[in-house]
C-alpha positions as CSV (number, residue, x, y, z in Angstrom):
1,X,9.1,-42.4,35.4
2,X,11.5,-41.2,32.8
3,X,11.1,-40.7,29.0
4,X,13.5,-40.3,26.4
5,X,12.8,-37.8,23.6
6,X,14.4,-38.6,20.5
7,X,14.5,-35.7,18.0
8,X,16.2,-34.7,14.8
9,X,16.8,-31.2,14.2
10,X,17.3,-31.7,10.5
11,X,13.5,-33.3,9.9
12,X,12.2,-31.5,13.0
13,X,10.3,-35.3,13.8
14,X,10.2,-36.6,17.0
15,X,10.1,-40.2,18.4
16,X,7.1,-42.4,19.3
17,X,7.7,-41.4,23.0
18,X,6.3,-37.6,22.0
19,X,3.5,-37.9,24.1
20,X,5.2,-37.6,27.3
21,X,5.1,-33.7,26.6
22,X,1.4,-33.9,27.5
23,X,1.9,-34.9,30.6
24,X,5.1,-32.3,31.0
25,X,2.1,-29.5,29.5
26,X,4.9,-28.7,27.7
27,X,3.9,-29.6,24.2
28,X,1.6,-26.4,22.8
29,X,3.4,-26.0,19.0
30,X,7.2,-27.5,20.6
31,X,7.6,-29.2,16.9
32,X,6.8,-26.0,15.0
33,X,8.7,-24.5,17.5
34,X,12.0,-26.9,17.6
35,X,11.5,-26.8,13.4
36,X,12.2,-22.8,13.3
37,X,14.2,-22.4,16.4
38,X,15.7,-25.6,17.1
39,X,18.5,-23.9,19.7
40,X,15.3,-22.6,22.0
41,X,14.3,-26.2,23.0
42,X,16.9,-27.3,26.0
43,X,17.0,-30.0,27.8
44,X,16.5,-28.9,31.2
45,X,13.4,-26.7,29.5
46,X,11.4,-30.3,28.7
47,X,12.4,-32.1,31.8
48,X,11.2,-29.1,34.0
49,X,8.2,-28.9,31.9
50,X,9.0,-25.0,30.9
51,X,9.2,-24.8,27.8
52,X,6.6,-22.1,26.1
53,X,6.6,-21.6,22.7
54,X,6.2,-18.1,20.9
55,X,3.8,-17.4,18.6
56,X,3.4,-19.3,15.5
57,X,5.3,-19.0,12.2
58,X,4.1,-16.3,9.2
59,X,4.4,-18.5,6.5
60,X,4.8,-17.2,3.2
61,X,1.2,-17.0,1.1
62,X,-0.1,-20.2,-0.4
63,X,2.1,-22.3,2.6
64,X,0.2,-25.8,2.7
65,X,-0.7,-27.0,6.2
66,X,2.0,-26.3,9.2
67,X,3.3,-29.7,9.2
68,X,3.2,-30.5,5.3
69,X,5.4,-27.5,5.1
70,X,7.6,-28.3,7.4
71,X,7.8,-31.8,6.3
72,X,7.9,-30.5,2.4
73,X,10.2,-27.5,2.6
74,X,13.4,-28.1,1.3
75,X,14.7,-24.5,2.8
76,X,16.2,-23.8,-0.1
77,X,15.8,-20.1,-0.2
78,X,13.8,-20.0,-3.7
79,X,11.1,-18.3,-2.2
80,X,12.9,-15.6,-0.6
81,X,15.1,-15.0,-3.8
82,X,11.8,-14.6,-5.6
83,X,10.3,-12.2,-4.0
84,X,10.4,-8.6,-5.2
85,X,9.4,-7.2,-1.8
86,X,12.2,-8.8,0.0
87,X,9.3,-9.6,3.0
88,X,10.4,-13.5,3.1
89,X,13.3,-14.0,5.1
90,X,14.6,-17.3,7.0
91,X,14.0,-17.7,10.6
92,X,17.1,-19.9,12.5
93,X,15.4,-23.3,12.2
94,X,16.0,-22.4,8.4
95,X,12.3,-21.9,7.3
96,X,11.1,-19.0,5.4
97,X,8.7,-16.8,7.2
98,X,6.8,-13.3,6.8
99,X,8.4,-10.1,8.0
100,X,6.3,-7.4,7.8
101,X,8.2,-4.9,9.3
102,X,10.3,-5.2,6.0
103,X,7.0,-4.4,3.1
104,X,3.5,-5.4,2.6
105,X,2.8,-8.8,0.5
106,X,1.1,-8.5,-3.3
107,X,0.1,-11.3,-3.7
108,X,2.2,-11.8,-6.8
109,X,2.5,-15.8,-6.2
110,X,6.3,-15.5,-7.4
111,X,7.1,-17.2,-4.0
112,X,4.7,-20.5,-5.1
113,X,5.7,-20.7,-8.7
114,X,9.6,-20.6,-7.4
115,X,9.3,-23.7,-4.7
116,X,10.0,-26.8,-5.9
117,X,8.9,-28.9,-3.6
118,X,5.4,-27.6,-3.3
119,X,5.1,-26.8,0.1
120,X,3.7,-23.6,-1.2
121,X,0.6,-24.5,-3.9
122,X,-1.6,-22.9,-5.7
123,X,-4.0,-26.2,-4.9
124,X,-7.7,-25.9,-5.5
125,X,-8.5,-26.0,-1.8
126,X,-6.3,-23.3,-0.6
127,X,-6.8,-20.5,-3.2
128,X,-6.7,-17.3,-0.5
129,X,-2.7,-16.9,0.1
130,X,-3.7,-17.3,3.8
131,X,-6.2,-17.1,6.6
132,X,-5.0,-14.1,9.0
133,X,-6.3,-12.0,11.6
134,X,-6.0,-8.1,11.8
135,X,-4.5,-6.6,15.8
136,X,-4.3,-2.6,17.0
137,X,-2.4,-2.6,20.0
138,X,-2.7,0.0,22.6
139,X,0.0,1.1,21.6
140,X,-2.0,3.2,18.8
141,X,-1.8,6.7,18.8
142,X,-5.3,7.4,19.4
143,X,-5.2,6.2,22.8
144,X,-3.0,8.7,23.5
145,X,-5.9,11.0,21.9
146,X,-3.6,11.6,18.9
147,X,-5.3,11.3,15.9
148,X,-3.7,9.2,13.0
149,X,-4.7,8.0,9.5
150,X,-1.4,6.2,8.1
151,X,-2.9,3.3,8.1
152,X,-6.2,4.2,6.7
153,X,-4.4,5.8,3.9
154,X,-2.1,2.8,3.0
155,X,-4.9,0.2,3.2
156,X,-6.0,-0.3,-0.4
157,X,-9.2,-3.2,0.0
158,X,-10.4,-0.5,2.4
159,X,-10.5,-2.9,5.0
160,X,-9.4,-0.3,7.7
161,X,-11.8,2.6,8.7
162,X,-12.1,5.3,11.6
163,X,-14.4,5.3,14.0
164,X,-15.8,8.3,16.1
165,X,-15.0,7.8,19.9
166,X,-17.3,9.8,22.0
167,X,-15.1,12.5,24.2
168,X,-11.7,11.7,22.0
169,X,-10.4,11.4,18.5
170,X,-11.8,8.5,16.0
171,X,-10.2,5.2,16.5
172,X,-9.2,3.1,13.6
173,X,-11.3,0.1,13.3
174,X,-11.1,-2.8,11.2
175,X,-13.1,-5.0,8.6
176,X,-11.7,-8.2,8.7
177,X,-13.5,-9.5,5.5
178,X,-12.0,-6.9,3.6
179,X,-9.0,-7.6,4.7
180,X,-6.2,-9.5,2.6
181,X,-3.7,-9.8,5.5
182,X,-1.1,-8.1,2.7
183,X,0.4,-6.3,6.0
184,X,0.3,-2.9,4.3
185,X,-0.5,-1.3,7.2
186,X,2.3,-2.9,9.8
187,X,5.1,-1.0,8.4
188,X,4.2,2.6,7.9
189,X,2.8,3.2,11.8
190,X,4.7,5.1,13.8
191,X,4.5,3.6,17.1
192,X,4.5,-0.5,15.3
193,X,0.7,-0.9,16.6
194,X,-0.3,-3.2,14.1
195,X,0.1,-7.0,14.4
196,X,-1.0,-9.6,11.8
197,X,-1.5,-12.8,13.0
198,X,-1.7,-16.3,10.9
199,X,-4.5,-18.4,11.8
């Protein structure tokens, strides 16, 4: 059997025949996907089936739900202007996204009062800027029996601690309800251990 996809890169919407990615196991996050890097989705990728999408988008703080936001956002490149940290930049599919490798995020909500179209809001439902999760890779010093505390130091909520590790130097550990997910600690390590992850 053969299906037709029907999709338009501007709106990032596809047609009522979407649900042949199921059966292709092809369809993870392909709209998020196809909405931020519309040139990775080929055609040979969906006929074949092959087609894995990365992980998902770092939205700036206060982003309303993924589709809302892609539906909503006008990428217009208010929020990126507005940000003093210069953190926001636009991905290819033209959507702003979080680059922590660039600053750490305070929270200042300039990004939410500068969109005008609401796809960032300061709603009553979503007051936390964003729901994230906290990862040290092995690529952290202190497997290598190095000890290191940049990233204790630069963590203000505290949310980052060392642990002892029996026969080796302390490990840092983490306290992920202390934790803001403002990315403070991504850009000072030395060997880029540190991943934050949107949830």
């Amino acid at each position: 059997m053969t299906y037709i996809i029907v999709v338009s890169r501007k709106q990032g919407l596809f047609s009522e025949n979407m649900a042949c990615l199921f059966c292709l196991g092809a369809m993870g996050n392909v709209e998020t996907e196809l909405q931020n890097n519309p040139e990775k989705l080929s055609r040979a990728a969906l006929i074949r089936g092959g087609f894995k999408p990365g992980p998902k988008a770092f939205r700036p703080p206060w982003a309303r739900y993924e589709q809302f936001f892609t539906d909503t956002c006008e990428r217009d490149g208010h929020c990126i202007q507005a940000c003093p940290e210069k953190i926001i930049i636009k991905s290819s599919g033209g959507f702003p996204v979080i680059d922590f490798g660039l600053g750490e995020c305070t929270f200042c909500k300039r990004c939410v009062k500068a969109c005008p179209s609401q796809a960032l809001s300061l709603d009553a439902d979503e007051q936390k800027p964003w729901q994230v999760s906290i990862e040290i890779t092995e690529k952290c010093l202190s497997g290598k029996k190095i000890e290191c505390r940049i990233c204790i130091d630069q963590c203000e909520p505290g949310a980052l601690f060392m642990k002892p590790a029996p026969g080796g130097p302390v490990t840092p550990e983490i306290i992920p309800e202390q934790c803001t997910g403002c990315g403070a600690c991504v850009r000072p390590c030395p060997v880029k251990a540190i991943k934050v992850h949107q949830r």
